[in-house]
C-alpha positions as CSV (number, residue, x, y, z in Angstrom):
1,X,255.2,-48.3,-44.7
2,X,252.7,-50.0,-42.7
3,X,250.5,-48.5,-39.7
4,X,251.6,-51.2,-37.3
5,X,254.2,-53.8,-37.0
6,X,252.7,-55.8,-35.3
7,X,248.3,-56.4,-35.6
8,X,246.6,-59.5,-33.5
9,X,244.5,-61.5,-35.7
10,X,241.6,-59.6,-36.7
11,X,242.9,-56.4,-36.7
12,X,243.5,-54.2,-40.0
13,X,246.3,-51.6,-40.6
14,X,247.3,-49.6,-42.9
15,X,249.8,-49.6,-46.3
16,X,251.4,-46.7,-48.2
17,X,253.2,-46.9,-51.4
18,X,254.3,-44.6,-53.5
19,X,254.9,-45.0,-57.7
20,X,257.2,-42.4,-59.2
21,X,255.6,-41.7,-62.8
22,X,258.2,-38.6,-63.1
23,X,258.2,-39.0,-67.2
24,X,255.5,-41.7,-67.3
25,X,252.5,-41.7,-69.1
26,X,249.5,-43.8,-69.7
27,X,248.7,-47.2,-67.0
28,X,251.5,-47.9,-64.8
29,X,252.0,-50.3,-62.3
30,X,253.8,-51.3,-59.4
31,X,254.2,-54.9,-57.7
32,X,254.6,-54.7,-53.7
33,X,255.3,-58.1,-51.5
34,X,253.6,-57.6,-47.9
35,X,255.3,-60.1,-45.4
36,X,253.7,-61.9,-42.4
37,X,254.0,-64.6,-39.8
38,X,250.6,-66.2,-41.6
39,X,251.6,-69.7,-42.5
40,X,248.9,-70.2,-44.9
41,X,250.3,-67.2,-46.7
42,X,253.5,-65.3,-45.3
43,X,254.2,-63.2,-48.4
44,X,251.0,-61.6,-50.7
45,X,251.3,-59.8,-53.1
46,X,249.8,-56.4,-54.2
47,X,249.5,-54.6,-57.7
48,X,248.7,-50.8,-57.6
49,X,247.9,-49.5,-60.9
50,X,247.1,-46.0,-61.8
51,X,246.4,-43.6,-65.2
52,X,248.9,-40.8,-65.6
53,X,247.8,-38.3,-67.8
C-alpha cells in the first residue's frame, strides 16, 4: 500500500509490502510492480529479499 495516491513531481511516499515466509527458510524474495503516470517508466519493478532463520 502506498502513502499517497497521488505525489507531484518531486515528492516521495511511502511502500509497504509484506512476504509471508510461514514455513520458509533461508533467502526469500518477493517481486512487486509499482505503477505510474511516468512515461519514461510507468511500471518499476522492486525485489525485496530477506533471511529467515
Amino acid at each position: 500500500m502506498a502513502s499517497s495516491s497521488h505525489l507531484q513531481p518531486g515528492e516521495t511516499g511511502k511502500i509497504s509490502a509484506r512476504i509471508d515466509t510461514a514455513g520458509r527458510g533461508g533467502i526469500v524474495s518477493k517481486r512487486i510492480q509499482v505503477h505510474s503516470n511516468d512515461p519514461k517508466k510507468p511500471v518499476v519493478s522492486l525485489m525485496l529479499r530477506a533471511t529467515v532463520n
